[in-house]
C-alpha positions as CSV (number, residue, x, y, z in Angstrom):
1,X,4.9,29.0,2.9
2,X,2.1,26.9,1.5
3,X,-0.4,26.3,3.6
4,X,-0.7,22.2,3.9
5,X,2.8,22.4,5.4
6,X,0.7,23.7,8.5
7,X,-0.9,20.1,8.5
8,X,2.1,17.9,8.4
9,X,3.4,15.9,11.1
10,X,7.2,16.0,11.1
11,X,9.1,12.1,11.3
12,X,10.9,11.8,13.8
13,X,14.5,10.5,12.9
14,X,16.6,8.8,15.6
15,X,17.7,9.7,18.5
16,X,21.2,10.8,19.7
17,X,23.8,8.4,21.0
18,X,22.0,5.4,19.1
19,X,25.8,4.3,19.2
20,X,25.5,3.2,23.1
21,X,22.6,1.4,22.2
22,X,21.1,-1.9,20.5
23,X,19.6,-0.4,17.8
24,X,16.3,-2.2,16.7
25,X,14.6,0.5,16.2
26,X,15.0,1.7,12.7
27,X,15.7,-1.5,10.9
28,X,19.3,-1.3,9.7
29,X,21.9,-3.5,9.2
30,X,23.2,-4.3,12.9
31,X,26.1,-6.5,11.7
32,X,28.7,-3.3,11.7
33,X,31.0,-5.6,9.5
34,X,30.3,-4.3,5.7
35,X,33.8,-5.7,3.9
36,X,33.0,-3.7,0.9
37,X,32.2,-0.5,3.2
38,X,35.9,-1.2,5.2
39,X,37.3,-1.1,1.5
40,X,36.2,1.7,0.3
41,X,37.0,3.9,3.4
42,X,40.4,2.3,3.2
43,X,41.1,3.6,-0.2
44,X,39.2,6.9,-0.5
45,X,41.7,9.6,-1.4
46,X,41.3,13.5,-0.9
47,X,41.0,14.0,-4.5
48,X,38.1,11.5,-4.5
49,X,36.2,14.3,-1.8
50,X,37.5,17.4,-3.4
51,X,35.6,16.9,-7.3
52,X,32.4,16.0,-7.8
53,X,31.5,12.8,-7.8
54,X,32.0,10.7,-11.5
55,X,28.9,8.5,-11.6
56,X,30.7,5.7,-14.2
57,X,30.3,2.2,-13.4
58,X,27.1,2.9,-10.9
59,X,24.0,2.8,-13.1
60,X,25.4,-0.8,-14.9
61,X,26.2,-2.0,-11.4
62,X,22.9,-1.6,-10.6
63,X,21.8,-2.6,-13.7
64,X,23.4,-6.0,-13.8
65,X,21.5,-6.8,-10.2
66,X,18.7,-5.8,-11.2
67,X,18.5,-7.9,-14.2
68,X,17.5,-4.8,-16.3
69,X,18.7,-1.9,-18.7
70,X,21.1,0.6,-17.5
71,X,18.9,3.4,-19.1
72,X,15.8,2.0,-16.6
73,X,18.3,3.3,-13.6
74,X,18.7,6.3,-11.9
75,X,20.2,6.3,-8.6
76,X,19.0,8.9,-5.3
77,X,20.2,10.0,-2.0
78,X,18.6,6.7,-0.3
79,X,14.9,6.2,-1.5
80,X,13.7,9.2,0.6
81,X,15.2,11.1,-2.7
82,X,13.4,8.7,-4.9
83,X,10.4,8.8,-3.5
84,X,10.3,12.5,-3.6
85,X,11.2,12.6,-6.9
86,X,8.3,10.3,-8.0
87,X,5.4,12.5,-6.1
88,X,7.1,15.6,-7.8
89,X,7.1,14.3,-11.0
90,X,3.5,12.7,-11.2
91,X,1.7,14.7,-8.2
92,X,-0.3,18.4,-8.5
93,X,-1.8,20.2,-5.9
94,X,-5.2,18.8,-5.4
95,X,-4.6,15.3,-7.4
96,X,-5.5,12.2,-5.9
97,X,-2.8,9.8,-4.4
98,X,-3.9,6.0,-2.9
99,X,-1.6,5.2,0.1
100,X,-3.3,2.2,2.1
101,X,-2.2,2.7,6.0
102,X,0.2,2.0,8.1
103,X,2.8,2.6,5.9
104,X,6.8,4.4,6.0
105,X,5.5,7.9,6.9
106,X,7.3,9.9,4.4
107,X,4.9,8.7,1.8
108,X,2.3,10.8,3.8
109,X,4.6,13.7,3.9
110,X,5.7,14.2,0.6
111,X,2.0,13.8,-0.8
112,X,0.9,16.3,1.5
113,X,3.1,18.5,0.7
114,X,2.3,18.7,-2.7
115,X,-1.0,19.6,-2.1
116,X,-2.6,16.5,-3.1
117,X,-5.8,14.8,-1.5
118,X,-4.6,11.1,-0.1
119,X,-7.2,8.2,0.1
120,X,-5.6,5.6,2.6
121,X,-7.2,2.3,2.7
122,X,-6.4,-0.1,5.8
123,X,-4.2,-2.8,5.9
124,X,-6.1,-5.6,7.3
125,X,-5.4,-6.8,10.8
126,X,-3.6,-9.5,9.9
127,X,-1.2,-7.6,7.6
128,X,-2.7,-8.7,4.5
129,X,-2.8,-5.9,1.7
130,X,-6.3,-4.5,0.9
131,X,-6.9,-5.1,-2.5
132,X,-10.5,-4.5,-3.1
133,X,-10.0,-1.1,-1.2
134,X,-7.1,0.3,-3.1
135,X,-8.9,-0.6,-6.5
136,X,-12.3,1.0,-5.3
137,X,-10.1,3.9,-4.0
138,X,-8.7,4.6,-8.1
139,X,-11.0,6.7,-9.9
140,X,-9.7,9.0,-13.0
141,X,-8.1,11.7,-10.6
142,X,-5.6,8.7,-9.0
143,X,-2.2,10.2,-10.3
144,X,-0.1,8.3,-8.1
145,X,-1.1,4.9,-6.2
146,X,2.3,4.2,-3.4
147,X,2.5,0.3,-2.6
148,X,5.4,-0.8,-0.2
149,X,5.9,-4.3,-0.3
150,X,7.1,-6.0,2.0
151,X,5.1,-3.1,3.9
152,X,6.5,-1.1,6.5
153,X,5.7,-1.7,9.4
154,X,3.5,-4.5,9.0
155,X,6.3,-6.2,7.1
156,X,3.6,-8.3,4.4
157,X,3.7,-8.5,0.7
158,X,1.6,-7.9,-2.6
159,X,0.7,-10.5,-4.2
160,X,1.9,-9.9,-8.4
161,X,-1.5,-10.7,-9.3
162,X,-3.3,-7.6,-7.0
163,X,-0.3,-5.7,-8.0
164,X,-1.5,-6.1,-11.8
165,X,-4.4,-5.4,-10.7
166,X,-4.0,-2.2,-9.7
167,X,-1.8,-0.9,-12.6
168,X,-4.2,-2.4,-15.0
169,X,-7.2,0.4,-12.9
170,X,-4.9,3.3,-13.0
171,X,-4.6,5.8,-15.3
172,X,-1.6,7.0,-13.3
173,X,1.6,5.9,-11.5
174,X,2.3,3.4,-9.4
175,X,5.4,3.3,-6.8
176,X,6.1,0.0,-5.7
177,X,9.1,0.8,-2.8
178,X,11.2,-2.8,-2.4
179,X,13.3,-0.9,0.1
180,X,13.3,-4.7,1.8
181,X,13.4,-6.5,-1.3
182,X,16.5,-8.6,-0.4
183,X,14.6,-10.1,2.9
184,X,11.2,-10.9,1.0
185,X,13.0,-11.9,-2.4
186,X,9.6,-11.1,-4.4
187,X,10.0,-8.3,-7.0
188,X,8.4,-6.7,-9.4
189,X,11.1,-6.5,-11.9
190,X,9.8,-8.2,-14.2
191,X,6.4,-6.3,-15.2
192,X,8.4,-3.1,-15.9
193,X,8.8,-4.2,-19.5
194,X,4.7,-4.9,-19.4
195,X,3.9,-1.9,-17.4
196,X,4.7,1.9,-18.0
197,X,3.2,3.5,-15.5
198,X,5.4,0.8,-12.8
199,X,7.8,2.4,-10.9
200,X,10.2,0.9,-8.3
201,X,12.4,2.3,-5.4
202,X,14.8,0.4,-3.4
203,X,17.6,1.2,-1.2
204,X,21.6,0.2,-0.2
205,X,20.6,1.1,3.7
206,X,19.0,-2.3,5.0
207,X,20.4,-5.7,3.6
208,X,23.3,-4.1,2.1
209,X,24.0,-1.8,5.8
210,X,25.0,1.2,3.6
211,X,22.1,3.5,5.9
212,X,24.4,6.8,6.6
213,X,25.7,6.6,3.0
214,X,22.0,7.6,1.8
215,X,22.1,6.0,-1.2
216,X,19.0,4.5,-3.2
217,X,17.8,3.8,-7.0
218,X,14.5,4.1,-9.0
219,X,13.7,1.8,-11.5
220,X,11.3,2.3,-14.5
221,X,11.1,2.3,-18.6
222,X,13.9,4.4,-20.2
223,X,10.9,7.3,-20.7
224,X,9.9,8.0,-17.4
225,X,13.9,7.6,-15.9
226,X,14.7,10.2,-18.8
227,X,11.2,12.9,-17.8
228,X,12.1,12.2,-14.0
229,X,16.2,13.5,-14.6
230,X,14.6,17.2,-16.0
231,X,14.0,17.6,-12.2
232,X,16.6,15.6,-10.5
233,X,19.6,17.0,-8.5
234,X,23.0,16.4,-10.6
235,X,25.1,15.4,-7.9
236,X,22.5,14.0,-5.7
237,X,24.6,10.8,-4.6
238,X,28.0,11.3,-2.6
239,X,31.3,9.9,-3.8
240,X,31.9,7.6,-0.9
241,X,28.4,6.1,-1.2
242,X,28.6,5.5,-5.0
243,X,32.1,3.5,-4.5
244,X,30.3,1.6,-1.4
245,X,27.4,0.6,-3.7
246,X,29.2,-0.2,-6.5
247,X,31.8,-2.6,-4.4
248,X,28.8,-4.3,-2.8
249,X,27.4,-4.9,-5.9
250,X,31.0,-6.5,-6.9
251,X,30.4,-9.5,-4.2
252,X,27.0,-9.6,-2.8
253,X,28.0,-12.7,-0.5
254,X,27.9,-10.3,2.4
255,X,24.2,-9.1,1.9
256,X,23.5,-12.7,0.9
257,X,25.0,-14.1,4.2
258,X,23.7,-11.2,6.5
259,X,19.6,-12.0,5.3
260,X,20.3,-15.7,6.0
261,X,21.1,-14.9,9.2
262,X,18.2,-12.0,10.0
263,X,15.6,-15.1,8.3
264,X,17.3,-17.7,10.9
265,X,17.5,-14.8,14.0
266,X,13.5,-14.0,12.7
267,X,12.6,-17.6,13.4
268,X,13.9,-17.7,16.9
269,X,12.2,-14.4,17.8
270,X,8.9,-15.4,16.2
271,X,9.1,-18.3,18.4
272,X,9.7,-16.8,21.6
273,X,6.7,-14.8,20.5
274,X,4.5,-17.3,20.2
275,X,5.3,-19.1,23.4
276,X,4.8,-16.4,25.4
277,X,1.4,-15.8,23.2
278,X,2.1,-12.4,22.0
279,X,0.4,-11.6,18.5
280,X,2.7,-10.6,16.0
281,X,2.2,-10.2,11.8
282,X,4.5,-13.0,10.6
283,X,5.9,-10.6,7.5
284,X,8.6,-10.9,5.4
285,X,10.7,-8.2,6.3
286,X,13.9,-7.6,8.6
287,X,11.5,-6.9,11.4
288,X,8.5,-7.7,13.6
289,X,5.2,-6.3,14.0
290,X,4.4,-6.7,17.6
291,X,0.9,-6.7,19.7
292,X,2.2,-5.5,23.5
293,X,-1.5,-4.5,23.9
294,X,-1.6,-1.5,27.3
295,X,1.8,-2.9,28.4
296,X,3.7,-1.4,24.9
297,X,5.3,1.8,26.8
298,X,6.4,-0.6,29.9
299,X,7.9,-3.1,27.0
300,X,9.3,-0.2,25.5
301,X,10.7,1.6,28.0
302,X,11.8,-1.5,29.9
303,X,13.9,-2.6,26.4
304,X,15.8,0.8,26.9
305,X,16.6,0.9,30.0
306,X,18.3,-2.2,29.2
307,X,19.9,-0.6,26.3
308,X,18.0,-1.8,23.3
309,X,15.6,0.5,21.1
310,X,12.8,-0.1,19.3
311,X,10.3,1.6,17.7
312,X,6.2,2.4,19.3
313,X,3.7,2.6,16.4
314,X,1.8,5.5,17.3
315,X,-1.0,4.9,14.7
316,X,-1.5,1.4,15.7
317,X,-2.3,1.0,19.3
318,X,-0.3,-1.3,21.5
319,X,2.1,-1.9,18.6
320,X,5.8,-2.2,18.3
321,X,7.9,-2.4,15.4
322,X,11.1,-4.4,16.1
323,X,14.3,-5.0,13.8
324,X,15.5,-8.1,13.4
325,X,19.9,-7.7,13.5
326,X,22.7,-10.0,13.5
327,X,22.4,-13.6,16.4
328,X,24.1,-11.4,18.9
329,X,21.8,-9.2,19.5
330,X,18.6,-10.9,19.0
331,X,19.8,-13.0,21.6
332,X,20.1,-10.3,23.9
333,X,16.5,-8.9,23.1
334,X,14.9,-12.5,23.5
335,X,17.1,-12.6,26.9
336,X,16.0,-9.2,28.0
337,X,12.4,-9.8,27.0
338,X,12.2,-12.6,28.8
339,X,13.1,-10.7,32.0
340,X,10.5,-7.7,31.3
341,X,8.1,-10.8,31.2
342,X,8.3,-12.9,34.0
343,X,7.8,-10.2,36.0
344,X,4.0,-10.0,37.7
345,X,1.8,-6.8,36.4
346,X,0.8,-5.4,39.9
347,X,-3.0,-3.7,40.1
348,X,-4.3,-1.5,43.1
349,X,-7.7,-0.1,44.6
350,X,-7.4,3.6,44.7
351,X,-9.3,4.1,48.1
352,X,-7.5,2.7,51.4
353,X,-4.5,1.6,49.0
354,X,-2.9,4.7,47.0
355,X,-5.1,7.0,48.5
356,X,-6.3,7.6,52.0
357,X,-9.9,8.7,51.8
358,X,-10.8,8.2,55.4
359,X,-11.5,12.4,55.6
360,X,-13.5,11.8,52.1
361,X,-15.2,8.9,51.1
362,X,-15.7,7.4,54.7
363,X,-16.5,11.2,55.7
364,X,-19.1,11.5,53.2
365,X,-20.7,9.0,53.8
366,X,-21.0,9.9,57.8
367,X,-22.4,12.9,56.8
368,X,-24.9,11.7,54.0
369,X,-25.7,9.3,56.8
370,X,-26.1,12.4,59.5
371,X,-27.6,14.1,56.6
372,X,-30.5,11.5,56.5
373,X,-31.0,10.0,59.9
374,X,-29.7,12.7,62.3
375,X,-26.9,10.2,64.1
376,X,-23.3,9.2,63.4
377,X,-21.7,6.1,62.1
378,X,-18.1,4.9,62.8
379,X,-15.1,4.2,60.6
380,X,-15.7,0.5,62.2
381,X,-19.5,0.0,61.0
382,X,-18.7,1.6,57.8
383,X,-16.0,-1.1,57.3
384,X,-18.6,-3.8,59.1
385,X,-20.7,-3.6,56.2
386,X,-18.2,-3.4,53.5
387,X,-16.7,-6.9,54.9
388,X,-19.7,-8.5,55.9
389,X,-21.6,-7.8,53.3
390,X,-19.0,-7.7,50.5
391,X,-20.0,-4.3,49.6
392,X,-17.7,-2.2,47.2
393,X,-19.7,0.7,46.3
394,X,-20.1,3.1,48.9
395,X,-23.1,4.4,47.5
396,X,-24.5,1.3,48.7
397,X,-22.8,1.2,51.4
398,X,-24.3,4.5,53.0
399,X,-27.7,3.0,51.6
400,X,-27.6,0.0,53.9
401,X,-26.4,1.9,57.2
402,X,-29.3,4.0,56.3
403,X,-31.6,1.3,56.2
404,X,-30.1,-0.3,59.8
405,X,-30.7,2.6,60.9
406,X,-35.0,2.0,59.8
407,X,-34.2,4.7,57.1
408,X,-35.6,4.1,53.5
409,X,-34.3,7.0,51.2
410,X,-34.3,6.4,47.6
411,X,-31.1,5.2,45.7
412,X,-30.9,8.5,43.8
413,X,-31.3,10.5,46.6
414,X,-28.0,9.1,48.8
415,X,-26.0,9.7,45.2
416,X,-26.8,13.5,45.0
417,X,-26.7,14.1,48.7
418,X,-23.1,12.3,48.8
419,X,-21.7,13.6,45.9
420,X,-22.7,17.4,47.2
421,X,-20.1,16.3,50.1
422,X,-18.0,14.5,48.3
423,X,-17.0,16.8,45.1
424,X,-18.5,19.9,46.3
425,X,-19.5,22.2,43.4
426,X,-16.4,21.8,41.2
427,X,-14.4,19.4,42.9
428,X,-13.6,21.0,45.9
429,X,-15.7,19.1,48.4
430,X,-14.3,16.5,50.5
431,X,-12.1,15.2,47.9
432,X,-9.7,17.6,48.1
433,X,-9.4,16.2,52.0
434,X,-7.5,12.8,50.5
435,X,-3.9,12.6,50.2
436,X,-1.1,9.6,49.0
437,X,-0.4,6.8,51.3
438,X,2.9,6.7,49.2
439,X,5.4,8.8,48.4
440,X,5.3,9.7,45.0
441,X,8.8,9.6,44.0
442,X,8.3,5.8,45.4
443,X,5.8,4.9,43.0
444,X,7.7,6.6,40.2
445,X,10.9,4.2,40.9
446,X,8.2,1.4,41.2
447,X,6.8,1.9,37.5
448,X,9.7,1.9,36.2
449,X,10.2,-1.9,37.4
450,X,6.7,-3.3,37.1
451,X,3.7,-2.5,34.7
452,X,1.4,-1.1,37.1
453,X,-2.8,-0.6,36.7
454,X,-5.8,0.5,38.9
455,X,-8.8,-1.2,39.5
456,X,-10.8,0.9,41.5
457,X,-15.0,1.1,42.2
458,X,-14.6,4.8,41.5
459,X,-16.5,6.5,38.8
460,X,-13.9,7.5,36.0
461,X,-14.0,11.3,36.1
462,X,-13.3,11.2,39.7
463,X,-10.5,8.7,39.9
464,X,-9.0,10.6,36.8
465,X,-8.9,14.1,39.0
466,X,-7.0,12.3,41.8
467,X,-4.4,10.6,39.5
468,X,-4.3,14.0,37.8
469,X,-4.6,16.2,41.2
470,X,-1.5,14.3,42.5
471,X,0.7,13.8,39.0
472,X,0.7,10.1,39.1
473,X,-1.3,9.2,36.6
474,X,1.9,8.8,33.7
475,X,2.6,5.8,36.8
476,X,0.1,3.3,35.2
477,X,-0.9,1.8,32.0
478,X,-4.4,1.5,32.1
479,X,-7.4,2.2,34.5
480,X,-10.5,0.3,35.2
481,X,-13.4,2.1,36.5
482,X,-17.1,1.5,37.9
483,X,-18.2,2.1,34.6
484,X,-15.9,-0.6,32.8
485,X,-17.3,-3.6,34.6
486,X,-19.7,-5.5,37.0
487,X,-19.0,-4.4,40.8
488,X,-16.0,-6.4,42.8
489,X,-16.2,-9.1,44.3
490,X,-16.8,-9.2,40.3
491,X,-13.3,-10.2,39.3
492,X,-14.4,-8.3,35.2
493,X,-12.3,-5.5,36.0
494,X,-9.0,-7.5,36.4
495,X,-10.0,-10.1,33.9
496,X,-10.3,-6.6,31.8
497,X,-6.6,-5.5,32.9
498,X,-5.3,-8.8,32.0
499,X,-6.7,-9.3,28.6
500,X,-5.2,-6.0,28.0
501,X,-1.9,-7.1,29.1
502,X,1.6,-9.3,28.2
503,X,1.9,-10.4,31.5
504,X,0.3,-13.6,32.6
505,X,0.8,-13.2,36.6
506,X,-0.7,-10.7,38.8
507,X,-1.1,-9.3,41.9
508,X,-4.0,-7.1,43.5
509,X,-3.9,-4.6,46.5
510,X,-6.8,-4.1,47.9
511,X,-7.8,-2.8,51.7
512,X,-10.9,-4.7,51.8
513,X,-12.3,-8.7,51.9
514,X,-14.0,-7.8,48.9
515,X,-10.8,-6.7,47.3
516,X,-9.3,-10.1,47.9
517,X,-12.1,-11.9,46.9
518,X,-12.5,-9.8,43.8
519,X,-8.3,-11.8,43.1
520,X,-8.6,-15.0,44.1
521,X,-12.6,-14.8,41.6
522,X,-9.9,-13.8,38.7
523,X,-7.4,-16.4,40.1
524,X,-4.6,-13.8,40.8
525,X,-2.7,-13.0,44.0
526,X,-4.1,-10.8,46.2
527,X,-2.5,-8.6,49.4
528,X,-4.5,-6.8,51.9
529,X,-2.7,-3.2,52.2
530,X,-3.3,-0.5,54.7
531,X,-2.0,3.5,55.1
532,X,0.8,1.6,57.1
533,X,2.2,-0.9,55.5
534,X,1.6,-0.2,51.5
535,X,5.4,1.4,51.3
536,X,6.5,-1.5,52.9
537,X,5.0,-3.8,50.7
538,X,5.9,-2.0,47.9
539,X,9.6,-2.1,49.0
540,X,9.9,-5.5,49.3
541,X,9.1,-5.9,45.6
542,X,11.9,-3.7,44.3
């Protein structure tokens, strides 16, 4: 096995039952309603499925769309086969290849597995292509540059004058996938007679909805089609998806009429977008590029719950790529979205509100306390101070009963002495004495509902071994920690959570005054929660 193989990451194709679902997750034709597809299944015979498949009539159909010579055509099992075929034919082991990022993964994968070294400029924020960075990427071992345009997933275009640009630099090929040509309506057709080293795939599974047929098509001068057949598979298209292209390429009208409506369904979902001030990439394509910011795998899983799929962009963070379909069912996903987001994004203290540390916090600092001055403090004077003085940290907190108490111990030495308690040697101090003020399962149902995030004084390495210690941490989104922000009453650390966040209300539990100051500083709801009545209140939300 050759060693890069090692080094590539699988794609991940869809999942089962897609059937049951709204699928806007892979950007196909949703329609269901192909008129061409309904004829040929009507009149396939045995005999068709029992020979190979007789090509004639396929290449000039294509041909004729494409406004170019038949011998400039050579159809593929959808443009997976084509694009395969391209880094075969151009690509050695150890050759250079320009792929700017994000981009359809099986670019990546192909490349890799031919051994060659990629260079992958970013796409700018925005969407826009990076020109300057391709170009300065091409050097004399470029033997393949891979443009996808409009881009997948950020759904944008090349402009025909970078596009010359970059075939003008290189010495070697360049792929220009149109996959969603139909949607865009920009081409680079016409620089094929101009440009020899121009390749282009495109595909039958999106505008035309011909996706389990796998059927797609190179186009290029009559030279490279002609070098590119000495390795390509003789029967590599199927029978039923050569008739299927072939009719749709008869009477377009459907394709024609099903973009019109994704362009006018695009509209309505880019407004709904904007309204509820959610950044998108405006592209080109049959789908969205979506900003859900810490709140993408509540969107997400939310949307399937409800029976509609899309698809997470793991490389970008907080992205979401979602297909555009037919008015039916983009009306149901601006309907359902508009559910997920009217509902508050809920944000609890740790201490006193998930977890009851009244045998570790509160008893650590009695005993740094006891440690220092030789006499006890109460639960009540401990909570005194917190109130009265709208002290959060209880760091501080042990500090100031020290110094009632006409003890003056530096800062430095109440946080060693504390944490000894507290953490132990490896964690097994008085932490270990805390436990879940509610049941588990509980908060697991409650996730599922709501978007849930902590906001807690704690030092991060702690509140992440209590999350961790009791397997709730999957529960929430995002965390905010002492060392994130300024100290509650402070309200940074929920302005923090918000600006990370789809949701625009909010509601804090805290078990302190300075909790609920810290919400109504950030302008948010705040409830006052104890060991008693959190699963109560937590109840009455469901």
């Amino acid at each position: 096995m050759k060693p890069q193989l090692k080094q590539i990451k699988p794609y991940k194709p869809p999942l089962e039952n897609r059937n049951e679902m709204i699928r806007l997750d892979f950007n196909e034709n949703t329609s269901n309603s192909n008129p061409a597809l309904e004829k040929v299944l009507l009149c396939l015979s045995v005999e068709d499925i029992s020979q190979y498949p007789n090509y004639k009539g396929l290449n000039e159909a294509i041909a004729e769309y494409a406004c170019i010579k038949e011998t400039m055509v050579l159809p593929t099992n959808g443009c997976d086969e084509a694009i395969k075929l391209v880094i075969d034919a151009f690509v050695s082991e150890n050759d250079e290849v320009v792929i700017p990022k994000p981009s359809f993964s099986m670019f990546f994968i192909y490349a890799q597995a031919a051994g060659a070294e990629i260079k992958s400029p970013q796409y700018y924020e925005n969407g826009e292509f990076p020109i300057e960075e391709v170009l300065n990427s091409i050097n004399d071992k470029t033997k393949l540059v891979i443009v996808c345009s409009p881009n997948n997933p950020t759904g944008t275009t090349i402009k025909e004058s970078d596009l010359e640009r970059i075939l003008q630099k290189t010495n070697g090929a360049v792929l220009l996938d149109e996959a969603y040509f139909e949607f865009s309506g920009k081409t680079a057709v016409g620089l094929l007679e101009k440009y020899d080293n121009l390749i282009i795939s495109r595909s039958f599974s999106k505008a035309f909805g011909l996706a389990g047929l796998r059927i797609g098509y190179l186009l290029s001068n009559t030279e490279t089609i002609q070098s590119m057949k000495s390795i390509y598979s003789p029967y590599a298209v199927n029978i039923i998806a050569k008739k299927a292209a072939v009719e749709c390429l008869k009477d377009p009208r459907y394709m024609k009429d099903y973009v019109l409506e994704v362009k006018e369904n695009k509209a309505k979902l880019d407004g709904f977008l904007l309204k509820n001030e959610i950044v998108f990439i405006k592209g080109e394509a049959n789908f969205v590029l979506c900003d859900f910011k810490k709140s993408r795998e509540f969107v997400v899983n939310s949307l399937f719950r409800e029976g509609i799929l899309v698809r997470s962009q793991t490389e970008l963070e907080g992205n979401v790529r979602i297909t555009v379909g037919d008015k039916r069912k983009n009306e149901i996903l601006i309907k359902t979205l508009e559910k997920i987001l009217s509902k508050p994004i809920l944000i609890f203290d740790l201490d006193g509100v998930l977890i009851d540390v009244s045998n570790s916090y509160r008893k650590a600092i009695q005993e740094t306390v006891k440690f220092f001055s030789g006499n006890e403090v109460s639960t009540n004077e401990i909570q005194e101070v917190r109130d009265n003085e709208l002290l959060n940290n209880d760091w501080e907190i042990t500090k100031r009963l020290l110094e009632k108490q006409g003890k003056k111990i530096p800062f430095e030495g109440i946080v060693e002495k504390f944490q000894e308690f507290y953490l132990g040697k490896n964690f097994d101090g008085l932490i270990k004495n805390e436990k879940l003020l509610i049941d588990k399962r509980k908060l697991e149902k409650l996730s599922s509902n709501y978007e849930l995030t902590i906001f807690t004084g704690r030092p991060r390495k702690e509140a992440e071994f209590t999350l961790e210690y009791f397997k709730i941490e999957e529960c929430f989104s995002s965390i905010i920690c002492m060392e994130d922000c300024k100290e509650k009453p402070n309200p940074e650390g929920i302005q923090k959570i918000l600006a990370n966040s789809v949701f625009k209300k909010a509601i804090y539990f805290g078990d302190s005054s300075v909790d609920l100051k810290a919400a109504e500083n950030a302008g948010i709801k705040g409830i006052m929660t104890n060991k008693k009545n959190i699963e109560n209140m937590l109840e009455e939300l469901k």
